[in-house]
Kinemage of the C-alpha trace (Angstrom):
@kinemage 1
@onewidth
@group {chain A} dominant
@subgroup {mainchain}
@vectorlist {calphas} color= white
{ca unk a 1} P -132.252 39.896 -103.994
{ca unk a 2} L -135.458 39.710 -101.977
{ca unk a 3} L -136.264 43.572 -100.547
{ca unk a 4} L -136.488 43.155 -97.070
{ca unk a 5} L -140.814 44.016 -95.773
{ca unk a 6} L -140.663 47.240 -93.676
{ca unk a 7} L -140.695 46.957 -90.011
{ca unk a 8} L -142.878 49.139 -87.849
{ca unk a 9} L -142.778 49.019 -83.643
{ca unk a 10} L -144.951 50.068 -81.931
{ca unk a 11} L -145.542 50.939 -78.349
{ca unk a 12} L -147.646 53.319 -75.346
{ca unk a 13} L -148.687 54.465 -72.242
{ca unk a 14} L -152.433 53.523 -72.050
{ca unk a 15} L -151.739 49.463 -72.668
{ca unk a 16} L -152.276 46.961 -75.165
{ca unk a 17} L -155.593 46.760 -75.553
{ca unk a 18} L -156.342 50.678 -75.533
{ca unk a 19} L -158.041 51.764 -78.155
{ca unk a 20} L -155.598 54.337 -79.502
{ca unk a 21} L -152.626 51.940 -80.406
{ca unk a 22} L -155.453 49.308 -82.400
{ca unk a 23} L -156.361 52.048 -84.460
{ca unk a 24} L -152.950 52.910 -85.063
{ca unk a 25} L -151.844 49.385 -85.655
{ca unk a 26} L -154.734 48.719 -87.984
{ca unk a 27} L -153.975 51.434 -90.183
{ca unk a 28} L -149.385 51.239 -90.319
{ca unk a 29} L -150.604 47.810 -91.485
{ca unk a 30} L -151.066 49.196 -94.698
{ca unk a 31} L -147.086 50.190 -94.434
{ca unk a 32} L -145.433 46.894 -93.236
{ca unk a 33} L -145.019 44.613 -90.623
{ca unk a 34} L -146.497 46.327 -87.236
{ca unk a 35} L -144.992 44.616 -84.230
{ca unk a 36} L -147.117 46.255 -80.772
{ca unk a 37} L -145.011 45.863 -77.523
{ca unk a 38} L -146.894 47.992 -74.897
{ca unk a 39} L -147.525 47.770 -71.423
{ca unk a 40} L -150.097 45.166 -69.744
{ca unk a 41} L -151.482 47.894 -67.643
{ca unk a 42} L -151.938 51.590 -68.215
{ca unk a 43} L -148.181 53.501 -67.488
{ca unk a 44} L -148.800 57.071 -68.150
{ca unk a 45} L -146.540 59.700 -66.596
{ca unk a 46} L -143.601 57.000 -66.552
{ca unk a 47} L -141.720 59.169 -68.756
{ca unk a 48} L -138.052 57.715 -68.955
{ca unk a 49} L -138.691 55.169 -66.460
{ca unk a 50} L -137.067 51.706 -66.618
{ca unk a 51} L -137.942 48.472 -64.675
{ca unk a 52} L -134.474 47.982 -62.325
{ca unk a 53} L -134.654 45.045 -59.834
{ca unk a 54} L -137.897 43.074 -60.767
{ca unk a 55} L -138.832 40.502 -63.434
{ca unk a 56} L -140.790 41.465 -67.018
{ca unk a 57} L -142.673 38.514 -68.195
{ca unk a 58} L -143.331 39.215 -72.226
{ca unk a 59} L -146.504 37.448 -73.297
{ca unk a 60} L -147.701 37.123 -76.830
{ca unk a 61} L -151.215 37.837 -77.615
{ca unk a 62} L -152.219 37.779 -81.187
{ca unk a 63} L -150.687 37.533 -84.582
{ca unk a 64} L -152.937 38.442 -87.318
{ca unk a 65} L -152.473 38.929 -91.245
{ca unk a 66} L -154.378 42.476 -91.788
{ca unk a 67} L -156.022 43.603 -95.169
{ca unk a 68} L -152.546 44.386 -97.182
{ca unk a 69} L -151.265 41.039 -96.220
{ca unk a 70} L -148.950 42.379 -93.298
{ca unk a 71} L -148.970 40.934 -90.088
{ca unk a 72} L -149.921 42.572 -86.697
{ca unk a 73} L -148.011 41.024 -83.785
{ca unk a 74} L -149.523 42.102 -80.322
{ca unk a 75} L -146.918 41.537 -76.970
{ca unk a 76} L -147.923 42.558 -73.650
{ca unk a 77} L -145.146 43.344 -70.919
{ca unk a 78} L -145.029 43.867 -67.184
{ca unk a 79} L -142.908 46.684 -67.981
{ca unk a 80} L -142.987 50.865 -68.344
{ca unk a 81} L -143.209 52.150 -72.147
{ca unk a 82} L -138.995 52.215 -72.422
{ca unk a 83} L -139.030 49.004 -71.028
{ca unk a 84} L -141.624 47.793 -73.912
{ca unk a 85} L -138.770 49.450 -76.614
{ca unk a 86} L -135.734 48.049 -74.860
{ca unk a 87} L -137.487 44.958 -75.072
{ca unk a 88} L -138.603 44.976 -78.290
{ca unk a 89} L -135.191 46.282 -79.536
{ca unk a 90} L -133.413 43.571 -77.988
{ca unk a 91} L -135.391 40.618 -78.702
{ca unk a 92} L -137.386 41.030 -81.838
{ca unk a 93} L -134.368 43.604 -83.563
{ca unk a 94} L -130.682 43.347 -83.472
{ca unk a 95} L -130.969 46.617 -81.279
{ca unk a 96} L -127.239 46.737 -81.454
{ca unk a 97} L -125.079 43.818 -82.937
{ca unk a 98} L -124.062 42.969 -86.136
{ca unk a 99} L -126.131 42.121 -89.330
{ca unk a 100} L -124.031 39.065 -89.748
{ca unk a 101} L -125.344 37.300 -86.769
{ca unk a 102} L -127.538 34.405 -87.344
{ca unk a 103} L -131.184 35.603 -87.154
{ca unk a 104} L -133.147 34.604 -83.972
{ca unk a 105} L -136.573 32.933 -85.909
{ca unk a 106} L -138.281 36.169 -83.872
{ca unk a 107} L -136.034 38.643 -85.560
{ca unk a 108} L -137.728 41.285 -87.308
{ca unk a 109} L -134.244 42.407 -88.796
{ca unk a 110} L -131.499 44.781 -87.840
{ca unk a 111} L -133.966 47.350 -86.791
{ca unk a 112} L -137.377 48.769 -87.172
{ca unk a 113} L -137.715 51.286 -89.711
{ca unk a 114} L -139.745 53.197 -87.806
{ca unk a 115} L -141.075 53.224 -84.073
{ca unk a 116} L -144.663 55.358 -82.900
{ca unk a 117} L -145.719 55.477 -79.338
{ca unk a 118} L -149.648 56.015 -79.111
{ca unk a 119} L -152.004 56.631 -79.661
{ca unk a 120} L -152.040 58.491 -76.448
{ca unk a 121} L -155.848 59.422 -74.492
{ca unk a 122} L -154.513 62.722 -73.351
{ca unk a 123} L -152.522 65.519 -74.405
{ca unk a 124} L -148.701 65.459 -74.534
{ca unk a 125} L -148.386 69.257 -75.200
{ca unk a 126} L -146.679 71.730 -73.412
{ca unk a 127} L -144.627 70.874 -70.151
{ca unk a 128} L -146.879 67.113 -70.231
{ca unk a 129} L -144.218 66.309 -72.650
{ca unk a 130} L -141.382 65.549 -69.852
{ca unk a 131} L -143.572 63.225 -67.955
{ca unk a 132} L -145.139 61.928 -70.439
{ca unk a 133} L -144.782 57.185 -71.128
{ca unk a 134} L -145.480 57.824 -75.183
{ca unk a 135} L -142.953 60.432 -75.385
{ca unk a 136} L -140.348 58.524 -73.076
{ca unk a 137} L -140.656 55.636 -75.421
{ca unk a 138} L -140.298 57.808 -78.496
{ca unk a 139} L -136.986 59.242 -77.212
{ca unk a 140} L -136.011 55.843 -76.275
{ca unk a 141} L -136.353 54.879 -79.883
{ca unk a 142} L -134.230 57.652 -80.889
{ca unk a 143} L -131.825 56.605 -78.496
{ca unk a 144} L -131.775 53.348 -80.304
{ca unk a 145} L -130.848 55.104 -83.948
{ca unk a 146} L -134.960 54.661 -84.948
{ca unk a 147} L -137.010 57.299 -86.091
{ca unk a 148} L -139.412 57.992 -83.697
{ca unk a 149} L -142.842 59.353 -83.237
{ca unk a 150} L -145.076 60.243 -80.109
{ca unk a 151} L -149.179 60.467 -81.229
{ca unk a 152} L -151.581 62.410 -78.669
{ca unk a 153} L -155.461 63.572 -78.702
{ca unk a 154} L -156.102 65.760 -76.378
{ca unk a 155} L -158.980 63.376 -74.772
{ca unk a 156} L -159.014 61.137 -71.936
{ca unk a 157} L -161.976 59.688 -73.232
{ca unk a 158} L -161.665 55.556 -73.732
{ca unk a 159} L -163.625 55.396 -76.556
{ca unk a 160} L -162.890 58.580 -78.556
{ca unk a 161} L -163.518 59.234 -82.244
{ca unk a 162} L -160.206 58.485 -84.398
{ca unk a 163} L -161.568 58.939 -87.278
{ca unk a 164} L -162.123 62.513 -87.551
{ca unk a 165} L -158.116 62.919 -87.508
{ca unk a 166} L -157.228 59.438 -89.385
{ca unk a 167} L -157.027 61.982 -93.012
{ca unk a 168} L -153.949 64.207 -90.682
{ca unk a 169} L -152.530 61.425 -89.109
{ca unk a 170} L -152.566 59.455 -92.457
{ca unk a 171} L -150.512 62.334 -93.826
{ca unk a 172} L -148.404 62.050 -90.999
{ca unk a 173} L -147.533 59.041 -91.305
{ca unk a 174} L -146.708 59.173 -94.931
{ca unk a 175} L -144.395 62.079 -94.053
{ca unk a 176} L -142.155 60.579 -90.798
{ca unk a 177} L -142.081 57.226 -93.259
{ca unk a 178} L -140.349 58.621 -96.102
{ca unk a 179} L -138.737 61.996 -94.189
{ca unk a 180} L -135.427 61.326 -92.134
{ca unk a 181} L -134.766 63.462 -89.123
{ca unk a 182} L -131.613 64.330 -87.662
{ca unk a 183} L -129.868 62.209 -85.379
{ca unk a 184} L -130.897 62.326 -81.641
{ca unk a 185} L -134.153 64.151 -82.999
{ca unk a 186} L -137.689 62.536 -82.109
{ca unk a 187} L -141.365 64.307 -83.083
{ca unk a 188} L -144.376 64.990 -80.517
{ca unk a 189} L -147.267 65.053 -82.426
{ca unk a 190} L -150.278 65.998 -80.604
{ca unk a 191} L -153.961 66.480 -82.043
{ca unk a 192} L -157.108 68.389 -81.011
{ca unk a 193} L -160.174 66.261 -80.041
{ca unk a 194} L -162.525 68.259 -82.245
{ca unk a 195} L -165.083 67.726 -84.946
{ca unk a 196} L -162.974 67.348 -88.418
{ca unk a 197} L -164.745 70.914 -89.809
{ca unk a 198} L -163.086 72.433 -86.713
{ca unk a 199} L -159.516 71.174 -87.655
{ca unk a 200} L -157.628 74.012 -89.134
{ca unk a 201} L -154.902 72.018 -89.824
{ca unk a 202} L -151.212 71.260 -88.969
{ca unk a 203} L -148.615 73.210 -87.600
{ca unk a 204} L -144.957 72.733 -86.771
{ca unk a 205} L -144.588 74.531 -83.241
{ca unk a 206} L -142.234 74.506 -80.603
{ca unk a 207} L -142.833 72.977 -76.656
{ca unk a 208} L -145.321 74.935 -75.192
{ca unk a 209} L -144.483 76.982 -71.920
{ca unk a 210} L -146.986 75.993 -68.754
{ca unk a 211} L -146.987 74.147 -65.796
{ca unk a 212} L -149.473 72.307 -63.417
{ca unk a 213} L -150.201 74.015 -59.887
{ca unk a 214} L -152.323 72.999 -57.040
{ca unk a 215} L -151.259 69.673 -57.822
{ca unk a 216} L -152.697 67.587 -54.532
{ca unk a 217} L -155.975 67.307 -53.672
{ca unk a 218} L -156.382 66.527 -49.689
{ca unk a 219} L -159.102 63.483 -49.050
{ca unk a 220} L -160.343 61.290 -46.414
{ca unk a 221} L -160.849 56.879 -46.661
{ca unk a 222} L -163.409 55.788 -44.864
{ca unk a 223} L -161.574 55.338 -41.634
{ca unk a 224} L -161.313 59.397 -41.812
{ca unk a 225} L -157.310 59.340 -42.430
{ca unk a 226} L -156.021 61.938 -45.473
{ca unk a 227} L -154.590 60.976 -48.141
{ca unk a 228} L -153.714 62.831 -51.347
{ca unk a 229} L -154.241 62.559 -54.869
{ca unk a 230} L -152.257 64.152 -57.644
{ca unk a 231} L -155.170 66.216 -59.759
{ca unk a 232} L -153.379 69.434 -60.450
{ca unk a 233} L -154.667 72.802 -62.771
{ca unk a 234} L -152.322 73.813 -65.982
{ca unk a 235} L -150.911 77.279 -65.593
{ca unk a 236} L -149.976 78.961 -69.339
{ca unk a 237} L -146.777 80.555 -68.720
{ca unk a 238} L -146.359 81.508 -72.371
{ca unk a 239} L -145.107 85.358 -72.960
{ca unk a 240} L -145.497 86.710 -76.655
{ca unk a 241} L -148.824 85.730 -77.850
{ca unk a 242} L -147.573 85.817 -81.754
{ca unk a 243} L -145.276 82.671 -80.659
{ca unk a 244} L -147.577 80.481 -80.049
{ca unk a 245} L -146.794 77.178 -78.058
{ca unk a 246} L -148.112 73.786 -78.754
{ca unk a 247} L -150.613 73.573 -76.306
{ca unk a 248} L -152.157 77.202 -77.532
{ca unk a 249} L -152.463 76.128 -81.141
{ca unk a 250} L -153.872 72.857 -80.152
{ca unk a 251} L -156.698 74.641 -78.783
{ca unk a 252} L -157.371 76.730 -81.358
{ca unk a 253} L -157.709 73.806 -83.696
{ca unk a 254} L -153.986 72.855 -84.602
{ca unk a 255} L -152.498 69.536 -85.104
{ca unk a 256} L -149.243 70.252 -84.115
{ca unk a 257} L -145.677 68.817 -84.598
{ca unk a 258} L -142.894 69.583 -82.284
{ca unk a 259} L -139.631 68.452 -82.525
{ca unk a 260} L -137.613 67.052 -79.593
{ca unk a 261} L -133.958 66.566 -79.152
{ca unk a 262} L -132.286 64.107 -76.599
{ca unk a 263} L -129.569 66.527 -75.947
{ca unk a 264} L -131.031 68.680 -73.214
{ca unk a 265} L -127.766 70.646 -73.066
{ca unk a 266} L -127.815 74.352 -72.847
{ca unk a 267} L -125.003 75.232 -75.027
{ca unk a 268} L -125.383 79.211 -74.275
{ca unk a 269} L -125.253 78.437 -70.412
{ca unk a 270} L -122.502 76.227 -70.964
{ca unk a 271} L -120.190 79.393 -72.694
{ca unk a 272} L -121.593 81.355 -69.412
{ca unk a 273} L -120.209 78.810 -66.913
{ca unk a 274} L -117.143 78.872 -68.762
{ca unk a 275} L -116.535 82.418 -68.693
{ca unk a 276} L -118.198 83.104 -65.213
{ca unk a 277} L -117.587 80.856 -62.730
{ca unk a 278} L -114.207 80.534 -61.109
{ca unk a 279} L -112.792 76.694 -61.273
């Protein structure tokens, strides 16, 4: 029996044509089959949004055969980042029916072997990671029964330099393609936009604690009426400096990996409530 080719989705926040989700489709080529499904326009701090009351339009717009023979399939949609993975799940994978239905010819198969959002411009670390589009669509993924991975630098930058990470993120990649994780469980990968001498390497860390203050910025149009626009400084909020979050080792040269978990339930409050409150 023919072994099926592996499957990779991929998706983001930045849009198709950014330059952090080529790079990454370029190089999973060497893995499989890379399908892209990412937004037409940039959709960053979308986090788990979804598209309710207006049309999508899906538009295909490239198919290629890269240098291992494996083809990269790039679809634009008028969607948010979980939009782009429902999407993709529905119509190129059988996100959820049976292997015995007849194939669609735009099947992929039963379901992606594995699903990254990103590259990201722009650092998911820290408290970034709730609002972030590339780590909504990675949970979505997980949601879906697909390994998933979110990929960050921590540089806005349009044209930054991949290729001082591409030896860690190859590694990466090797690792989240063989490795299973646990049900439910999704990784946020996030690395430093440094030199590769100042890369000290990669650590697995937990969410960094911080959050943004001064958030609005008070301007004037030119018809002398305010307006406000979200800018915002990060506040570290993190107590015991041998416990480093993400965001901390990131600056000190860290790649890190943190994983997520779907479940957001607080199982220890949940025994409190129980035993405290009167019901």
């Amino acid at each position: 029996m023919k072994q099926q080719p592996v499957e990779i989705l991929i998706t983001n926040d930045d849009g198709y044509t950014s330059k952090g989700i080529n790079f990454l489709a370029n190089l999973l080529e060497e893995y499989g089959n890379v399908t892209v499904v990412a937004p037409e326009v940039v959709q960053s701090g979308m986090s788990a949004a979804l598209s309710m009351g207006r049309t999508l339009r899906l538009e295909k717009k490239s198919q290629t055969v890269g240098n291992h023979g494996n083809s990269i399939t790039v679809y634009s949609l008028t969607g948010t980042p979980v939009d782009c993975i429902k999407m993709a799940m529905n119509k190129f994978f059988k996100a959820g029916g049976s292997e015995t239905v007849e194939q669609d010819p735009t099947d992929r198969g039963y379901k992606p072997h594995i699903i990254f959002s990103g590259i990201n411009h722009g650092s998911n670390a820290s408290i970034a990671s709730l609002y972030s589009g590339t780590l909504g669509a990675a949970a979505e993924g997980a949601i879906y029964g697909v390994k998933s991975v979110g990929l960050s630098i921590n540089t806005h930058h349009p044209d930054p330099d991949f290729t001082q990470i591409e030896p860690h993120l190859r590694k990466i990649i090797a690792n989240a393609m063989d490795q299973e994780l646990p049900q439910g469980v999704y990784l946020n990968v996030n690395f430093p936009a440094v030199p590769a001498e100042e890369i000290k390497g990669i650590k697995i860390a937990k969410q960094g604690n911080g959050m943004w203050h001064k958030e609005f910025e008070q301007r004037k149009d030119p018809y002398g009426r305010h307006y406000y626009w979200m800018t915002g400084n990060f506040k570290d909020l993190e107590q015991n400096p041998e416990n480093n979050g993400d965001h901390n080792l990131m600056d000190q040269g860290y790649i890190t990996i943190v994983p997520h978990k779907i479940d957001t339930t607080c199982y220890a409050t949940m025994e409190q409530l129980e035993n405290g409150w009167e019901l």
